[in-house]
N, C-alpha and C positions, 0 to 999 in steps of 0.2 A: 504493500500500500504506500509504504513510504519513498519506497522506489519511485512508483509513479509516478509519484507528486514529483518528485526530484526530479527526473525526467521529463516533466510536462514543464516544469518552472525553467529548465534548461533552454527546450523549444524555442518556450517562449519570448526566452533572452535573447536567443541568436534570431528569430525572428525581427525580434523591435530593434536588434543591432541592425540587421539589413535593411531596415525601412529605415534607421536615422542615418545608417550610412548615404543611400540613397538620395532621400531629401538634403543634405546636409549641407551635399554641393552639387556643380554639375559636373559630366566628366565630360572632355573636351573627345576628339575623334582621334581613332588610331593612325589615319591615315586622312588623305585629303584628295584620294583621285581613287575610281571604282573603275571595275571594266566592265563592260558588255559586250563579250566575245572578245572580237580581235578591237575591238574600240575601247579605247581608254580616254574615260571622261573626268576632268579636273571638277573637284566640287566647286571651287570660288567660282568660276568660267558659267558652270553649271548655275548656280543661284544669279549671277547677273544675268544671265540668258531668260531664267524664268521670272525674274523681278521683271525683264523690258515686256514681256508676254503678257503680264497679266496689267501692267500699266497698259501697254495699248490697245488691250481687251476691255479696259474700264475709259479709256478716251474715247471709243470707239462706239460704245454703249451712250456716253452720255453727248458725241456727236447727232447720234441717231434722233436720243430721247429729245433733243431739243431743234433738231431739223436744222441744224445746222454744218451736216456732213451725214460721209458716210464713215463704215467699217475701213474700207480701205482709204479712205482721205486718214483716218488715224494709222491708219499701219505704215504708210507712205510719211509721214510726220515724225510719227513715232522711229521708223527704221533711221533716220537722217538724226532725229536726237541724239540716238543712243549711240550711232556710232561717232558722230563727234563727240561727245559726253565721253565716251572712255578715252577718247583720244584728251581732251582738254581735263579730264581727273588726272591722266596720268602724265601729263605735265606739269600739273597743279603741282603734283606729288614729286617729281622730279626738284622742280624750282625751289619747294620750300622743303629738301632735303635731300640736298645735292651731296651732300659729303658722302654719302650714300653710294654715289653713282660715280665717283668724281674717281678718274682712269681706270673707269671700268662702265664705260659707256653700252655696252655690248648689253648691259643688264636692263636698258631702259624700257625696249618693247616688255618683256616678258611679264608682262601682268598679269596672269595666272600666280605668278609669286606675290602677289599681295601689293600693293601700293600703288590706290586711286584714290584721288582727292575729289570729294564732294562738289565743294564749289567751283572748281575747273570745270568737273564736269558739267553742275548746274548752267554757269556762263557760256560753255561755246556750247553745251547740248541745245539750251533754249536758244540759244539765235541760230544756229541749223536749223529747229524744226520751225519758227517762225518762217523761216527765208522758205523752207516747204511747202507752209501752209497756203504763204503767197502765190506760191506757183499753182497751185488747186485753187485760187480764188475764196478762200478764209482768212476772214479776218483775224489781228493780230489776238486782238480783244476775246475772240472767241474760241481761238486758238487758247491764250493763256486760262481761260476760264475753263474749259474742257481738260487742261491738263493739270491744272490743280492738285484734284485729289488724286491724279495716275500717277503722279510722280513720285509722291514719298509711299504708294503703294509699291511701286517700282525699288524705293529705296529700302524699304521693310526685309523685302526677299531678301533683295541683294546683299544687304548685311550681313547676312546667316553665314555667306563666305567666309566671314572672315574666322567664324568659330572652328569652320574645316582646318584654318592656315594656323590655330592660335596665336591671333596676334589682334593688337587692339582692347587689352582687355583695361580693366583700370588697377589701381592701389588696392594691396590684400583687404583682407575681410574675414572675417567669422561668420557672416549672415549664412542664412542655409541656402541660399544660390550661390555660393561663393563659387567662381570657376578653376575644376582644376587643370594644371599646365603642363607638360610632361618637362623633363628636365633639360632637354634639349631645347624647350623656347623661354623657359626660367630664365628671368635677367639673375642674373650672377649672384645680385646683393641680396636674394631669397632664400631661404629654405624649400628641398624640394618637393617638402609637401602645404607650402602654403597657399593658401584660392583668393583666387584674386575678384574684384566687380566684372562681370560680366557686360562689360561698356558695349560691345557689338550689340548686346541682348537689349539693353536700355534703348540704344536709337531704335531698334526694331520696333520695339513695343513703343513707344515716341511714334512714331511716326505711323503707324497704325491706327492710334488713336488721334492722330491731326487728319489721318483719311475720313473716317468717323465724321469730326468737326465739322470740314471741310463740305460732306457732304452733307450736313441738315445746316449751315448756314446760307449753302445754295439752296436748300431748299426753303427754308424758314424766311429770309431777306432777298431784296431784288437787287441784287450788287449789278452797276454797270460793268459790261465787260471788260475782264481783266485785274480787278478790284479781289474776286477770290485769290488769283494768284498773288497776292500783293500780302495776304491772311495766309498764304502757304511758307513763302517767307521770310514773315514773324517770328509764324508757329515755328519754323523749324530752327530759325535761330536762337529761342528762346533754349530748346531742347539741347540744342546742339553745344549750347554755351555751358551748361552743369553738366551736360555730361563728358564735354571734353575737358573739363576739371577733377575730372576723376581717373584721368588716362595719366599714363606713366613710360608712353614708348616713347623714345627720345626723340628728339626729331634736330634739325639741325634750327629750325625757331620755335623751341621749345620755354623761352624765355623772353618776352616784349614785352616791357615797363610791367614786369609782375605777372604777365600773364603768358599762355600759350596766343602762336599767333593763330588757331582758329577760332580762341574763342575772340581774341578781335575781329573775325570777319564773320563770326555768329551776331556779334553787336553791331557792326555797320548792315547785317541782315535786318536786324530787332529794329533797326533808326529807320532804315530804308522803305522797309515794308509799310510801318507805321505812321513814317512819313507819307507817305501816299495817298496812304487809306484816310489821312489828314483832312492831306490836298484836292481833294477828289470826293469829299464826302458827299457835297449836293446833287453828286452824279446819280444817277437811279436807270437800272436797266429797263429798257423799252421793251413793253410786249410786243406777242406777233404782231398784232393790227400795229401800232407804232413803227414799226422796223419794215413792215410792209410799204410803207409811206417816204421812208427815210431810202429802202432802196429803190423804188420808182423815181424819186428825187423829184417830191409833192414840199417835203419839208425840210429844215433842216437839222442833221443829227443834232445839234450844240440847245435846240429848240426843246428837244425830245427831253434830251441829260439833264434842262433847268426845267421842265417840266410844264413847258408854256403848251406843249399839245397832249388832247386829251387821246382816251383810246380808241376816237374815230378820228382822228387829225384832223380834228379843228383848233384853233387856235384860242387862248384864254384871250376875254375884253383885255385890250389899253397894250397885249402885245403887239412889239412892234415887228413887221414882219420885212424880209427883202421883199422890194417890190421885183425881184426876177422871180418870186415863188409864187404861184396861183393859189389861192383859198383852196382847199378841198372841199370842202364843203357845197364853195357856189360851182367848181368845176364836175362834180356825183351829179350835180344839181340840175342843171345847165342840158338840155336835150334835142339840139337844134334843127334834128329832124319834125319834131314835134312841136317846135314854137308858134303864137299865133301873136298876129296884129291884133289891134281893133280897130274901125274905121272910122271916119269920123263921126258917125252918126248910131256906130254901135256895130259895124257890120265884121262879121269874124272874117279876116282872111288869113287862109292858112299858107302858111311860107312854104312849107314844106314838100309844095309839088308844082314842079312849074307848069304843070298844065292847069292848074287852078289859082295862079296869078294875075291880078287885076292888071290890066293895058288900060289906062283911062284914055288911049286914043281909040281906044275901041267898045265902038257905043254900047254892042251888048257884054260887053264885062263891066259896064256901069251899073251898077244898084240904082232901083228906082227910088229917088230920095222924098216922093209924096207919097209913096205905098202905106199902107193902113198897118199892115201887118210886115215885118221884115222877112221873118218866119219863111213867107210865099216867095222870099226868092228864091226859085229854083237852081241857085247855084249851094 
């Protein structure tokens, strides 16, 4: 009996040991490239490939939803981001840690090895796919607003790489995510069973939840286009600035007046973004009927954004309007097939067919102007 007990209370130990092991931390991968057959696929390669897949699976969607593209106007977009986007991270990354590279240049392409910078990518990926979208005939405005939430959904996956490579992670920890590091990517000055913040995990989960945001603020407010992207950002500045405060891989500007140099340019994000959304507040996105108006070129867009036409495009009393713009209103209005005179005495002549046009040189297209009745003219 007593056995038993003894034996069950053991179980139970080694049990709750493997469950707190487990929880305690995370463990990092043995390896960072799989094969499929004779194919051998890099995980990092792998996770940016599905991060751009499933951004332009959600640009492509909310083109549609709002009839302002298609499927393929985002894939065509999207295709041209992303590979400038890797091209401009991995310059980012070169530049701002060149000791890195510095006579051993040969290392630069291989980015499978880890080292792409964010913001490089952010800056030349969006002016590729702008300069795209133009060629398709999309606006910039709806271009930026459709890629919004694709992009840090884009950037969510993509992170996951870096957990394949371990690298990226932050300052030790006890907490029960603590990530562990095998000792071959241990920086030196560790012990090699200490876990570190899980900094790749944080932006994931960050930027997951600004996709979230992103999309019921689109839904919730009518931002003029462009205005979301300007909240994307912010947001991601905001993230990006605490949690590259918790990083610890050196970098060669790892020190600018006290701080890392990204989270200076997380903060020129946080001014930029916010600035805008400042500058731009009076703006208000035009409905269909609006936009409808705006691109017939009935009204004009600046009209729409201050809010002087309503959602049939007419224009509020006391606006002043170009006199090159026609009224909508009196132009719906206006049917000139079907217009009529009246004569001088009351007689309807219809304009609108010249065979039933008055000649007053011609006696009998003259109304008899003593008739009793007008009625009885038989015209």
């Amino acid at each position: 009996m007593t056995g038993g007990v003894m034996t069950g209370g053991v179980m139970t130990g080694l049990i709750d040991g493997a469950v707190m092991s487990l929880v305690a931390s995370i463990p990092s991968p043995s390896a960072n490239s799989f094969s499929i057959g004779p194919l051998n696929l890099n995980a990092y390669g792998l996770m940016i490939a599905l991060g751009v897949l499933a951004g332009v699976w959600l640009m492509g969607r909310r083109f549609e939803s709002k009839g302002w593209g298609t499927a393929d106007d985002a894939s065509s977009i999207g295709m041209w981001g992303a590979a400038f986007g890797v091209i401009g991270a991995r310059l980012y990354h070169v530049a701002t840690d060149f000791d890195r590279f510095r006579g051993n240049l040969g290392d630069i392409p291989k980015i499978w090895e880890g080292g792409l910078g964010i913001p490089g990518g952010l800056l030349l990926g969006t002016a590729a796919g702008l300069w795209a979208s133009r060629r398709r005939g999309i606006s910039a405005g709806r271009t930026l607003t459709a890629a919004a939430p694709a992009i840090p959904l884009a950037q969510a996956i993509g992170r996951l790489g870096n957990w394949f490579n371990q690298e990226l992670f932050g300052r030790p920890t006890t907490l029960p995510w603590g990530l562990e590091i095998d000792d071959a990517h241990t920086p030196a000055r560790y012990a090699s069973d200490t876990t570190f913040h899980p900094t790749f995990l944080y932006e994931s989960l960050w930027n997951l939840g600004l996709v979230a945001i992103l999309l019921y603020v689109d839904r919730r407010f009518r931002l003029a286009p462009g205005r979301l992207f300007a909240v994307y950002v912010a947001g991601y500045g905001i993230g990006r600035y605490w949690i590259e405060g918790l990083r610890i891989d050196s970098v060669q500007l790892d020190d600018v007046a006290g701080l890392r140099w990204n989270q200076w340019v997380a903060l020129a994000c946080i001014v930029g973004g916010a600035g805008y959304l400042i500058t731009t507040r009076n703006q208000r996105d035009p409905d269909p009927v609006d936009q409808q108006h705006v691109d017939a070129g009935q009204v004009d867009a600046g009209q729409v954004d201050a809010g002087h036409v309503d959602g049939q495009g007419n224009l509020h009393d006391g606006d002043i309007v170009d006199h090159d713009i026609h009224d909508i209103h009196d132009r719906d209005s206006r049917n000139d097939s079907d217009s009529v005179d009246l004569g001088h005495d009351g007689d309807i002549v219809d304009r609108g067919h010249d065979s039933d046009s008055v000649d007053p040189d011609n006696d009998s297209d003259i109304a008899d102007r003593d008739a009793d009745d007008p009625l009885d003219d038989p015209r």
